[in-house]
N, C-alpha and C positions, 0 to 999 in steps of 0.2 A: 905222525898222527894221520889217520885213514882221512882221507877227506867224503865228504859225504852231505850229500845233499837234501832238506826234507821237505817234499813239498805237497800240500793235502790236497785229496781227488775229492774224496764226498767230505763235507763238512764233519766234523766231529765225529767220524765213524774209518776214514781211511788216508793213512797218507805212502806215498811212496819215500823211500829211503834210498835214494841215488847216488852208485858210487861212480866213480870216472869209467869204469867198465862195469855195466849191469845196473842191478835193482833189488831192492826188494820190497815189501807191502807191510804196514802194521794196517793189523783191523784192530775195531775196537768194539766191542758190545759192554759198556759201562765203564769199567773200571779191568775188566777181563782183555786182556790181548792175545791176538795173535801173530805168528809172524809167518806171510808165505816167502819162504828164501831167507838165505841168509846171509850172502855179500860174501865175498871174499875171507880165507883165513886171515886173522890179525886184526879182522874186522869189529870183533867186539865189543871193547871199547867204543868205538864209532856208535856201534846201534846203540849201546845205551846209554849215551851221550841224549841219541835223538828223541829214542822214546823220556830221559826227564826232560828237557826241551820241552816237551809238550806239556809237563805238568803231570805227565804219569809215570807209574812206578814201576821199574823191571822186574821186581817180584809177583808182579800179575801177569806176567809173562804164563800164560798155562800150555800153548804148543807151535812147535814150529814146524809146517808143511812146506817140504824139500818136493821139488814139482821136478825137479829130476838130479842124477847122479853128480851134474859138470861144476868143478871147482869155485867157479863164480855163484855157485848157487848153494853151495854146502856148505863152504871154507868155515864159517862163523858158529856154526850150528851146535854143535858139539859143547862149544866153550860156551854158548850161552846157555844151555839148557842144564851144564853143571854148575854156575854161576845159580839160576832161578832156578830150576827144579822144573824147567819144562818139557814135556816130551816131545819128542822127533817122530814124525807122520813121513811116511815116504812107499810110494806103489811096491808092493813084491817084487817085482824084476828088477827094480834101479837097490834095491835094500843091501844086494850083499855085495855092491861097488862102493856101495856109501860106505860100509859097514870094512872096504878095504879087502875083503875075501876076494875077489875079481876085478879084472883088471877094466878101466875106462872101456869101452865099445868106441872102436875107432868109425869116425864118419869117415864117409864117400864124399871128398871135396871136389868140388866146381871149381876149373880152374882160377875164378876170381874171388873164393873163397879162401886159398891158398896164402896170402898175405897177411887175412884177417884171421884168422884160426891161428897162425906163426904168432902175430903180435897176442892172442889171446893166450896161450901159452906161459907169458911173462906174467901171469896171475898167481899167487901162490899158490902151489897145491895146497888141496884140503887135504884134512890127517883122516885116518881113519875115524871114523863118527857113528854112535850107536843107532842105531832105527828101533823107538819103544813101538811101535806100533806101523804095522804092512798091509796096506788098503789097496782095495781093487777098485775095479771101473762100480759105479752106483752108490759107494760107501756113504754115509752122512757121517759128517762130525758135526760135533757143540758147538758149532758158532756159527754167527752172521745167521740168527734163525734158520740152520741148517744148512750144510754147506756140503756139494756133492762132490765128490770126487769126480772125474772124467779121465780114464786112459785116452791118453792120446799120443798113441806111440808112433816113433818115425824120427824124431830128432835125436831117444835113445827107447829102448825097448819099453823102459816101465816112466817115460815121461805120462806127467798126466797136467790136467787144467783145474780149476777147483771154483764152482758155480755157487755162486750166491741169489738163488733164484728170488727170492723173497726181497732185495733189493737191488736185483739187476745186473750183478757186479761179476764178470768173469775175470779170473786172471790164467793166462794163458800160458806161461810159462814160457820158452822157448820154441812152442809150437807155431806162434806168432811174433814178428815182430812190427816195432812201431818207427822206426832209424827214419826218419826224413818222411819215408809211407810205409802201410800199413803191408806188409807182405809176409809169406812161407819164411819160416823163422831157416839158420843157415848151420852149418855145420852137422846135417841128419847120417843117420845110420842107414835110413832106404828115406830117400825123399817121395816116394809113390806114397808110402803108408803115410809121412808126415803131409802132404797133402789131403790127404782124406780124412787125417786127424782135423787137419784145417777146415775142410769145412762142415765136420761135424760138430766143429764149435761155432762155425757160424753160425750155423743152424738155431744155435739156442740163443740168440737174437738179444745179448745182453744189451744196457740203455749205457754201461760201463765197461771197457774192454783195458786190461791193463796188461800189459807186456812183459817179458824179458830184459826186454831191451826195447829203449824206444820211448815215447811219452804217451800216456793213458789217451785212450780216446773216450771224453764226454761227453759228447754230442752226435746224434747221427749214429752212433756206436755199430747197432745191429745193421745198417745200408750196409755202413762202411766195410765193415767184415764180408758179410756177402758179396760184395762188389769186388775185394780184394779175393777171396777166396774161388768164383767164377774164372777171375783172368787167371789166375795162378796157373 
């Protein structure tokens, strides 16, 4: 059994779903969810474990936003959305690696990156997975009273962040991470572009910043991100 972790960021609206490697986010607006990321393949079972744990239903599952192509963030996606009947949201560029037509975009590792990227590797691949729907930088979707899309490529071409302006709430995907502090997420395909990805989401100054990897920052959010994205 997937082990998995569930621990709620805003009260009755967002919890993170923590796996031993990674994350993912359940939002909520009523009875409606959504899911950004999807944990690891073989993971399925696990997430909907957690979403009835809460006392809600995987059939209100309505979509799941894939913030980019890499394994830990796909693996589940697939099997959940033929399980519920939810669609898969994922940027133009990352869609036909999801989708299995192209192969992974190899990053530019740092030589202390080279250990962690190996051990990351031991995740199960993800299978090929449909992408219902291919959004660009500005897009809105239905939830979280509208929820913007954000390219923010550098980590891979079509990675993006997904802004929940109307409650504060960015998740950042891989572009950001939160592992001990808050810094340039690791494993990019040009680290220049995923820097400037970085701090064009500082910029947008969320009061909520939730990560990749890492533990959500609640307080201070918009300093912290600036302050991290400066030194970067």
């Amino acid at each position: 059994m997937t082990e998995l972790e569930v621990v709620e960021v805003v009260p009755h609206r967002l919890h993170m779903l923590r796996f031993p490697i990674g994350q993912a986010y359940l939002w909520r607006d009523g009875e409606a969810l959504t899911l950004v990321d999807a944990g690891h393949a073989g993971a399925a079972d696990a997430i909907e474990g957690a979403v009835r744990s809460l006392g809600l239903r995987p059939e209100r599952l309505e979509r799941i936003v894939l913030t980019h192509c890499h394994r830990d963030h796909v693996g589940a996606a697939g099997e959940l959305a033929a399980r519920w009947g939810a669609r898969i949201v994922a940027h133009r560029l990352d869609a036909p690696v999801i989708r299995g037509e192209e192969p992974v975009p190899e990053p530019v590792l740092l030589d202390w990156e080279l250990p962690l990227y190996a051990h990351g590797l031991t995740i199960p691949q993800a299978p090929p997975t449909r992408v219902d729907q291919e959004v660009e930088d500005g897009e809105r979707l239905p939830f979280g009273d509208g929820a913007v899309i954000v390219h923010a490529p550098g980590h891979t071409p079509g990675s993006v962040a997904v802004h929940l302006p109307e409650h504060g709430v960015l998740f950042t995907g891989d572009c950001v991470a939160g592992v001990g502090r808050v810094m340039p997420g690791v494993f990019n395909v040009d680290r220049d572009q995923a820097l400037a990805s970085f701090r064009r989401l500082a910029d947008l100054a969320p009061s909520v910043a939730c990560f990749g990897h890492g533990d959500p920052v609640t307080t201070a959010a918009a300093d912290t991100l600036r302050s991290a994205a400066a030194s970067a």
